[in-house]
C-alpha positions in Angstrom: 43.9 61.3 22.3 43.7 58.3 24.4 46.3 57.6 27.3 46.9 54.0 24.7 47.9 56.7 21.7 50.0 58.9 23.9 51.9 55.7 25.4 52.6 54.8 22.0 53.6 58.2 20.4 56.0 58.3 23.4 57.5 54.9 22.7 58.3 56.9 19.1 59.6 59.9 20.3 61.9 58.4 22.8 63.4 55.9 20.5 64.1 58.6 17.9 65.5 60.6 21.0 67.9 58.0 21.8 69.6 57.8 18.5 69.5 61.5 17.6 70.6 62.5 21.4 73.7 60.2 20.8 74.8 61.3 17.0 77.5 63.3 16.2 77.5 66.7 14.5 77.1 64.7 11.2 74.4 62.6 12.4 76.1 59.2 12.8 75.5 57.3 16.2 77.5 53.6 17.5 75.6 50.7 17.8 75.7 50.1 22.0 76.1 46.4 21.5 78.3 46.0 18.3 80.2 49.4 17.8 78.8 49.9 14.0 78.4 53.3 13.3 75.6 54.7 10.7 73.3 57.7 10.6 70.6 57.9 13.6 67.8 57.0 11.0 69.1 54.0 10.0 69.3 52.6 13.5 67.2 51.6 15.9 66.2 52.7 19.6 67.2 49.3 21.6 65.4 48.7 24.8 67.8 47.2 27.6 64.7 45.8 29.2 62.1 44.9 26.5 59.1 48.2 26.3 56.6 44.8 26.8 58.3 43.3 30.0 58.1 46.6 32.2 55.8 49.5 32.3 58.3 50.8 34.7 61.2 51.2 32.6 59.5 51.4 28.8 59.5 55.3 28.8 62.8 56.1 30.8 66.0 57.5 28.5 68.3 55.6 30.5 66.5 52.0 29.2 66.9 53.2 25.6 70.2 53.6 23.6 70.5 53.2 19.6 71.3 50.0 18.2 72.0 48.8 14.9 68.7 46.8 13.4 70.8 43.3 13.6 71.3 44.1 17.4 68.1 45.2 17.7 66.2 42.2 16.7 67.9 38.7 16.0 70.6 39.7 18.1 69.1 40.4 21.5 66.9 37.1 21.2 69.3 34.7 19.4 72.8 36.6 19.6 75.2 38.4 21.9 73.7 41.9 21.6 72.2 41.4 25.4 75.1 40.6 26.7 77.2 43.7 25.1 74.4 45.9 26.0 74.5 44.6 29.1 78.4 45.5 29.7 78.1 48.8 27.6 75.1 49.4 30.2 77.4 49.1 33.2 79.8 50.9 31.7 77.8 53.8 31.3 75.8 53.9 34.7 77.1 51.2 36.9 76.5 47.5 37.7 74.2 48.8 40.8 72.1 50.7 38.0 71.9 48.0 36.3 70.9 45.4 38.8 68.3 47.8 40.2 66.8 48.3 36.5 66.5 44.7 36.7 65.3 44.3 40.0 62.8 46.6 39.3 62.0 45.0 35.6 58.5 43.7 36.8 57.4 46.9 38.8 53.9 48.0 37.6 53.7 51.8 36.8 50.5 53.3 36.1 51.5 56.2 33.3 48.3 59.4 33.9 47.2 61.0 30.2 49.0 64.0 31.6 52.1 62.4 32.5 52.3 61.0 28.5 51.5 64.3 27.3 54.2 65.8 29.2 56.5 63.0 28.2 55.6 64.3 24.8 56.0 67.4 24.8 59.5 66.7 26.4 60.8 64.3 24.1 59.7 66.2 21.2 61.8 69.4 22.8 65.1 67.9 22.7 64.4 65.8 19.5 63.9 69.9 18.0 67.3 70.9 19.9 69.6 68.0 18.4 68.1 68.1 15.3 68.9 72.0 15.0 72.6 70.6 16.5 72.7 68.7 13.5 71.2 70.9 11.1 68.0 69.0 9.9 
């Protein structure tokens, strides 16, 4: 499988991560940047900092959170999704988190074939775990 696969099936894995990681014992998770609350497969994995602007953070759990589809897309270009992630992102790890996650936005990380395979194999572990927790 080429590194351009793996990177990819990662991006999947860690999305679906986010949500399930965050659902309750029914499934359901809350929207980071609106507070709805619907089951992990109807909502998406939001990236703080956009998967295309930073190789850096693209593949890191604390850069991915779920979000409801509005949020997701119109909202963080034309709404105030970006903004309430933003706070709900300082909330959770702090405003110096934060500001480093963005000073670091444009930091070029070269990801190894083994590194994405391990990813994988990680992500896919505790997708197994919470989806035993929730009995899928």
């Amino acid at each position: 499988m080429s590194s351009a696969t793996l990177r990819s099936k990662c991006l999947k894995a860690l999305q679906k991560l986010a949500r399930i990681s965050e659902a309750d014992d029914n499934g359901i998770c809350t929207c980071v940047s609106c507070g709805k609350k619907k089951h992990y497969k109807e909502m998406d994995g939001g990236h703080f900092i956009p998967k295309g602007a930073s190789s850096y953070w693209a593949l890191r759990e604390e850069n991915v959170h779920p979000q409801c589809k509005g949020c997701n897309g119109f909202g963080m270009r034309n709404g105030s999704a970006a903004q309430q992630y933003t706070l709900w992102m300082q909330d959770m790890y702090g405003a110096d988190f934060v500001e480093e996650m963005l000073q670091k936005k444009n930091t070029i990380c070269k990801i190894k074939k083994f590194e994405y395979e391990d990813m994988l194999k990680y992500f896919n572990e505790q997708i197994k775990y919470h989806q035993e927790r929730i009995g899928e």
